[in-house]
DOKE-752428 format. One record per residue (C-alpha): y, z, x; residue in three letters. Coordinates in pm, whole numbers, plus 50000, padded with zeros to 5 digits. Each point is the difference from the previous one (the first is absolute). Example, Ala and Ser with C-alpha at 12.3 -4.5 7.8 and 13.67 -1.06 7.14 Angstrom:
// DOKE-752428
495505078051230ALA
503444993450137SER
END
This chain:
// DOKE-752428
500005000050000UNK
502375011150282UNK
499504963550155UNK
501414980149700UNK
503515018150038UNK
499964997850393UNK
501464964350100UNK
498584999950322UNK
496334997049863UNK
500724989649634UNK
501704962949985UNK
503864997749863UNK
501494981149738UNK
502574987850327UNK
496704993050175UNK
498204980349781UNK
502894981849848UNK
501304963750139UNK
503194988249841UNK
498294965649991UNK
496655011049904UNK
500375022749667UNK
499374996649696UNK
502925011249769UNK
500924963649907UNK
496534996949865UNK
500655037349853UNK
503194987149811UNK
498844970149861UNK
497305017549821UNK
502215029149885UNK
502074971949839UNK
497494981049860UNK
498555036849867UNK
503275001349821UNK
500054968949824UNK
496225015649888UNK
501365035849900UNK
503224977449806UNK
497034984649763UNK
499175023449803UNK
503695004749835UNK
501394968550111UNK
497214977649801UNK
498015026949755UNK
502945022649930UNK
497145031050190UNK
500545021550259UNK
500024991150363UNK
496904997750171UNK
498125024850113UNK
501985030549837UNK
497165012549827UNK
497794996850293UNK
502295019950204UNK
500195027649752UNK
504124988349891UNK
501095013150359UNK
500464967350088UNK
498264962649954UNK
500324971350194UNK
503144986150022UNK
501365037650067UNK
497334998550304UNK
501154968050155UNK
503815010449945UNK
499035032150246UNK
498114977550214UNK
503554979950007UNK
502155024350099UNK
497585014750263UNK
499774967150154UNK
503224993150006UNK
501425036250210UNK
497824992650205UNK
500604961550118UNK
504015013249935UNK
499965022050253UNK
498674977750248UNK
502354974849940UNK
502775028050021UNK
498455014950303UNK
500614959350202UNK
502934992649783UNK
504365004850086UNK
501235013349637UNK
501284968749949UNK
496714981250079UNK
498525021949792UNK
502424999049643UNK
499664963250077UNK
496554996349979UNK
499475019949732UNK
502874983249784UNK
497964964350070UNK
497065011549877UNK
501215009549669UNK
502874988949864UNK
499584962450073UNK
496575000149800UNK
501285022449748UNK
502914980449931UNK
498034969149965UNK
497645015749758UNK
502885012949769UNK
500954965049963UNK
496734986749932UNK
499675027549758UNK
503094992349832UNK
500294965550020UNK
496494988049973UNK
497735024549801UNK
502145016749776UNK
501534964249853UNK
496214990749996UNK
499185030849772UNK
503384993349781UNK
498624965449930UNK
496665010349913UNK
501215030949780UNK
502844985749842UNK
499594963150026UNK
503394997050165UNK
502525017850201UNK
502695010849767UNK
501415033550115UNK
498025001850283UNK
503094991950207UNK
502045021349887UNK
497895029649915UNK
501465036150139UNK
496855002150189UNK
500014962250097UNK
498634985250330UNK
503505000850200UNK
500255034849899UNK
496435014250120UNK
500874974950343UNK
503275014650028UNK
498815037549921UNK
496944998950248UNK
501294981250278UNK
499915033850256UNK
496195008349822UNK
501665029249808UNK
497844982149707UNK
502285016249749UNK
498834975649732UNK
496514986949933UNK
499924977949688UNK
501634968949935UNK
501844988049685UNK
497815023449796UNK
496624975550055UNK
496615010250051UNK
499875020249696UNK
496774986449872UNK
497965000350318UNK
497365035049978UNK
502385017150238UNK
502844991349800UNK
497885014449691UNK
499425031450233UNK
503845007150088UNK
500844992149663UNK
502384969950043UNK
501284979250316UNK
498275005850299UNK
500014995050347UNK
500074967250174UNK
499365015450334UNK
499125035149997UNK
498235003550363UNK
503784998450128UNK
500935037749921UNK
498145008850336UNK
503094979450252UNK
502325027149928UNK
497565025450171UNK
499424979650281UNK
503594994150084UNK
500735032549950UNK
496815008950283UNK
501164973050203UNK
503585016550012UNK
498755038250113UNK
498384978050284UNK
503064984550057UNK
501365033250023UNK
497595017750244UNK
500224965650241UNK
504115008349955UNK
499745035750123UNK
496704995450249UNK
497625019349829UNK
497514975449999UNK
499964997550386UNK
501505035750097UNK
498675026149672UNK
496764985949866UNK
499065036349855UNK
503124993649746UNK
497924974049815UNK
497285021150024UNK
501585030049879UNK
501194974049703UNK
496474994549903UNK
498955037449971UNK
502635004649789UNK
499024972549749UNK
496505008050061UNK
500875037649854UNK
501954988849736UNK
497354981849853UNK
497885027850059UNK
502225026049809UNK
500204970849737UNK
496275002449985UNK
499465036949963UNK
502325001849734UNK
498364972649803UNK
497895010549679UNK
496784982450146UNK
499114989650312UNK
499894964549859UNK
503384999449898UNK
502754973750129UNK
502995020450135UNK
502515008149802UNK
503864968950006UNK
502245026250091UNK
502624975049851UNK
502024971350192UNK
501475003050400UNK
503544982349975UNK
501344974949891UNK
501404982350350UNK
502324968550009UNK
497874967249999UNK
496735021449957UNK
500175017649705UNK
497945032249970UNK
495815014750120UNK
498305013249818UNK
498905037150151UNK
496384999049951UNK
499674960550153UNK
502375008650295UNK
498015030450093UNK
496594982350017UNK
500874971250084UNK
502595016250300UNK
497065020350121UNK
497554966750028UNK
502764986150185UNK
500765027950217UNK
496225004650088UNK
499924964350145UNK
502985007450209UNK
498435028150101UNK
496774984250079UNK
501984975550233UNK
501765025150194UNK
497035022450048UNK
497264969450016UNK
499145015950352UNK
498505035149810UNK
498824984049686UNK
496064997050069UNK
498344971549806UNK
496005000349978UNK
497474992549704UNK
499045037849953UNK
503685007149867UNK
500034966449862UNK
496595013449797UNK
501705033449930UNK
503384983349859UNK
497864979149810UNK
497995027749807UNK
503135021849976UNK
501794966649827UNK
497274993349752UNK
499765037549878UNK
503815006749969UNK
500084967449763UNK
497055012549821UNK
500065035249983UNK
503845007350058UNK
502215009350304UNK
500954966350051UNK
503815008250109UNK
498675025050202UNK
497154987250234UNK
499854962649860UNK
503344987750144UNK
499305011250359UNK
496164985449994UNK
501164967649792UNK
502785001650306UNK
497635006850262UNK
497324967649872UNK
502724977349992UNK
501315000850373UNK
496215004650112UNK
498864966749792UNK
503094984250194UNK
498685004250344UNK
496365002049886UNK
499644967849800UNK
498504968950242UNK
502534984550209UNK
499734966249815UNK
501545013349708UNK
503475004350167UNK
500454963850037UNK
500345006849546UNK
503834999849960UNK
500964996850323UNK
501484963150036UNK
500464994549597UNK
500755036249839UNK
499904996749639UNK
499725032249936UNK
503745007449886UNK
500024967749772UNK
496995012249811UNK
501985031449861UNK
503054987649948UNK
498324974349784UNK
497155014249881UNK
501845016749681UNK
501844971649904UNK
496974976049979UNK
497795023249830UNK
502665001749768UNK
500174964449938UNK
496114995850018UNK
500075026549711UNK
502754982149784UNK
498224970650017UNK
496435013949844UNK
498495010050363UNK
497955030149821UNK
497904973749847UNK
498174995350311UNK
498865035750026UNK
500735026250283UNK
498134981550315UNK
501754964949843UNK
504125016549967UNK
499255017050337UNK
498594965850234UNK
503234985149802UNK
502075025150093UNK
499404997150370UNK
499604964450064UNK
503444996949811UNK
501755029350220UNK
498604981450274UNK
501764968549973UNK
503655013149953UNK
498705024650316UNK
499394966850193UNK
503394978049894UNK
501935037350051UNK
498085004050316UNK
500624965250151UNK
503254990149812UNK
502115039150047UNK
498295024850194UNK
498984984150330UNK
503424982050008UNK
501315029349962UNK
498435022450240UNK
500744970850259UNK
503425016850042UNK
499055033450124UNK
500804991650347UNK
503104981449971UNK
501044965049908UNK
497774972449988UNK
502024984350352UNK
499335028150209UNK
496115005849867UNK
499784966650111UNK
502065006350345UNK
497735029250002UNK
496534981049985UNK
501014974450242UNK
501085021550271UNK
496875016849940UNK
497724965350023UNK
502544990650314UNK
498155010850339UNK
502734996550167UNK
501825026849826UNK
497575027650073UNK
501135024350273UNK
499414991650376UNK
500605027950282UNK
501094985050284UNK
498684999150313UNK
500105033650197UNK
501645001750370UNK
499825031050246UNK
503435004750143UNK
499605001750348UNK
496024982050014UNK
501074968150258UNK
501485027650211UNK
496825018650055UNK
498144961850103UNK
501964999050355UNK
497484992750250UNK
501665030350252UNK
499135027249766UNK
497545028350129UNK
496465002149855UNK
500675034749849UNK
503454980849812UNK
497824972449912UNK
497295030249804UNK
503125011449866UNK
501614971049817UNK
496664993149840UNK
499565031249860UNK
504115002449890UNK
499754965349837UNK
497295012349805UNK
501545029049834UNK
503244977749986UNK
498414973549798UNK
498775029849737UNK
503095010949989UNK
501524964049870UNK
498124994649780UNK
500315032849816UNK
503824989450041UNK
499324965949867UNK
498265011549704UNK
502675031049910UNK
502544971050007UNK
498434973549751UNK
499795024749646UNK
497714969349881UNK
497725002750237UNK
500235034349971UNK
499094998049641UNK
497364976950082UNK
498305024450275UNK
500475026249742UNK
500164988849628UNK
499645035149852UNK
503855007550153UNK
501354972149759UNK
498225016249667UNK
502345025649797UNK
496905016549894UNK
499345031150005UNK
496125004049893UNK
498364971350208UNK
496404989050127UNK
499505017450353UNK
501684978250258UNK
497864996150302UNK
501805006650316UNK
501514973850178UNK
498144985950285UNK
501854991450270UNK
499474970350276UNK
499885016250310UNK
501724985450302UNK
498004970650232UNK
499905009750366UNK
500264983350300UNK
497304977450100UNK
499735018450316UNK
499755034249845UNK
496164994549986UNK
500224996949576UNK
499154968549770UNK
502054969750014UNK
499234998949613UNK
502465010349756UNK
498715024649749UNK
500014981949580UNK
503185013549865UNK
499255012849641UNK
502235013149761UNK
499825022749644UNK
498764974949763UNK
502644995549748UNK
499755015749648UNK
END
């Protein structure tokens, strides 16, 4: 037992993970293809989500892929805050969202909800003009605040219309953004004021504190099966709106357990035996109760191990085309569609294979069309990413050190020098040629970087750097050593 917590005998989560072999993209998709399953049951039947009675109404599946979200994302956050400037960072994280999200609130606007006006009405009279028209809900959700869900009072007919008694929404996944900016700021923050780097234990001691007010949620709960308690509405902020209490608490201690997990992946031991004990402890909280006690850490705990556990071939899922963000941005609003047009007519398994191939084709136009356009600009302009790469593919532009001279070396070659002067220069131009290049190499900062990449990283947490080897200086011929220069190597780069 006492081996699985040591990290010197029990394998790391920093140990066994690769940032090129992992599988969270794989992870992702599924958790957003699991929510287009969870959305069926209301979305197409007007019935509860998926799995809630299985889970004992703790949770069901969506709920379970939301947490797996949020985990995922503090933890591939803080690693991209950890090799990120602020303004790197707030950069990348406004191209991944906004540019997708904007495009999806027109499509939404513009493409379905005319569609469903036509088919409801037969034409668009007041749809135009409607208090809750489509410029409106662009207008009003343009920084993801997603203050306002339907659109010219349609869907009212479709079984989750029936449900909510009247309009419902076109795009209801969308109510998680505001969380995520709102994480994505507090990392913003603790890059701002070095924590990240300098005070690692603050983000700990931010999880503990989530972690036990969950737990004082729990105790005070009527049954151990019981969800915790709203505790009303956080806010509202400009452009944001307001949290809700309950959401922000989970949801904030997922997140802040990823970030966590980054910054301490050096202590966090991953092996199957508490891979096998999460797992049992998972299944019995969701069956017999405790779930917000014990099941969050486990269900925690099984998702980072399946992401450095799963084979290798399975990172190469998401990695070049990453759909995963188009799926749930579009997931609702084509289930919605499928479900105005009759979809429930093709039973659960039929509305569900609908459901996904459709989300996966606006994925793939969003994907190709808006997102990887858009993430091209996270290092700059187009000009210098191409200055950039061709410097790069340009051999002539990588660093060459000069040739080294000993001051003084045709000095010591007169032919009226003593033998003991002659013993002497051989053994001073020796330790003078060490001596340059150590100079040589202090003065080029790329080549220093190159000799020693792990100077160049702002991270704080990283893989152990092996030490440097260094060349060591040729002799003389006539020193009695090898003429042959030992293979210079260097610290492979990461």
């Amino acid at each position: 037992m006492q081996a699985w917590f040591n990290g010197q005998r029990s394998p790391t989560l920093q140990g066994r993970y690769s940032a090129q072999h992992n599988a969270f993209g794989v992870l992702r998709l599924a958790m957003a293809c699991g929510v287009i399953v969870a959305h069926a049951g209301p979305l197409g039947f007007g019935e509860g989500n998926v799995g809630a009675t299985t889970f004992g109404q703790q949770s069901d599946l969506g709920t379970m892929c939301l947490y797996g979200f949020f985990l995922i994302s503090g933890y591939l956050i803080t690693d991209s805050a950890l090799r990120s400037t602020l303004r790197q960072y707030v950069r990348a994280r406004a191209l991944r969202v906004f540019p997708g999200l904007w495009a999806c609130l027109l499509v939404t606007a513009f493409v379905f909800a005319p569609l469903a006006a036509l088919y409801e009405n037969g034409n668009l009279d007041g749809f135009w003009g409607h208090p809750e028209g489509p410029f409106d809900y662009v207008l009003t959700n343009i920084a993801a605040s997603m203050e306002q869900f339907p659109i010219s009072g349609l869907l009212a007919d479709t079984p989750y219309g029936q449900v909510v008694g009247g309009p419902s929404a076109f795009d209801g996944s969308l109510w998680t953004l505001r969380y995520d900016l709102a994480f994505y700021g507090i990392v913003g923050i603790l890059v701002v004021t070095s924590v990240l780097h300098r005070a690692p234990r603050a983000v700990l001691v931010l999880t503990g504190l989530s972690y036990a007010l969950i737990l004082a949620d729990f105790f005070a709960a009527p049954t151990w099966s019981s969800r915790p308690p709203q505790h009303g509405a956080i806010g509202p902020f400009p452009l944001i709106g307001a949290f809700a209490a309950d959401w922000t608490l989970m949801l904030g201690f997922l997140f802040l357990l990823g970030a966590a997990a980054r910054l301490y992946a050096h202590r966090v031991p991953m092996n199957r035996e508490l891979a096998v004990l999460a797992s049992v402890v998972l299944v019995g909280s969701l069956w017999l109760g405790g779930f917000f006690a014990v099941g969050l850490p486990a269900f925690a705990y099984l998702v980072l191990f399946a992401a450095v556990a799963l084979p290798k071939r399975w990172s190469t899922i998401s990695r070049r085309h990453d759909y995963t963000y188009g799926i749930y941005i579009y997931g609702f609003p084509v289930q919605q569609m499928i479900a105005l047009l009759g979809g429930a007519r093709f039973g659960m398994v039929g509305y569900i294979v609908l459901s996904l191939l459709g989300a996966l084709v606006f994925a793939m136009l969003s994907w190709h069309l808006v997102e990887r356009p858009a993430l091209g600009f996270k290092t700059g302009s187009v000009r210098a990413r191409h200055r950039i790469a061709k410097r790069a593919a340009d051999p002539r532009a990588l660093p060459i050190p000069g040739p080294l001279t000993v001051s003084g070396a045709d000095s010591r070659t007169d032919e009226g020098r003593s033998g003991r002067r002659r013993a002497g220069a051989r053994h001073s131009r020796s330790t003078k040629v060490g001596r340059d290049t150590a100079t040589t190499t202090l003065s080029n900062p790329r080549t220093l970087e190159e000799a020693m990449p792990f100077l160049a990283a702002p991270e704080r947490a990283t893989a152990q750097t092996p030490p440097v080897p260094t060349r060591k200086p040729a002799s003389h011929a006539r020193s009695g050593r090898s003429r042959h220069a030992r293979p210079t190597s260097t610290t492979p780069p990461r």
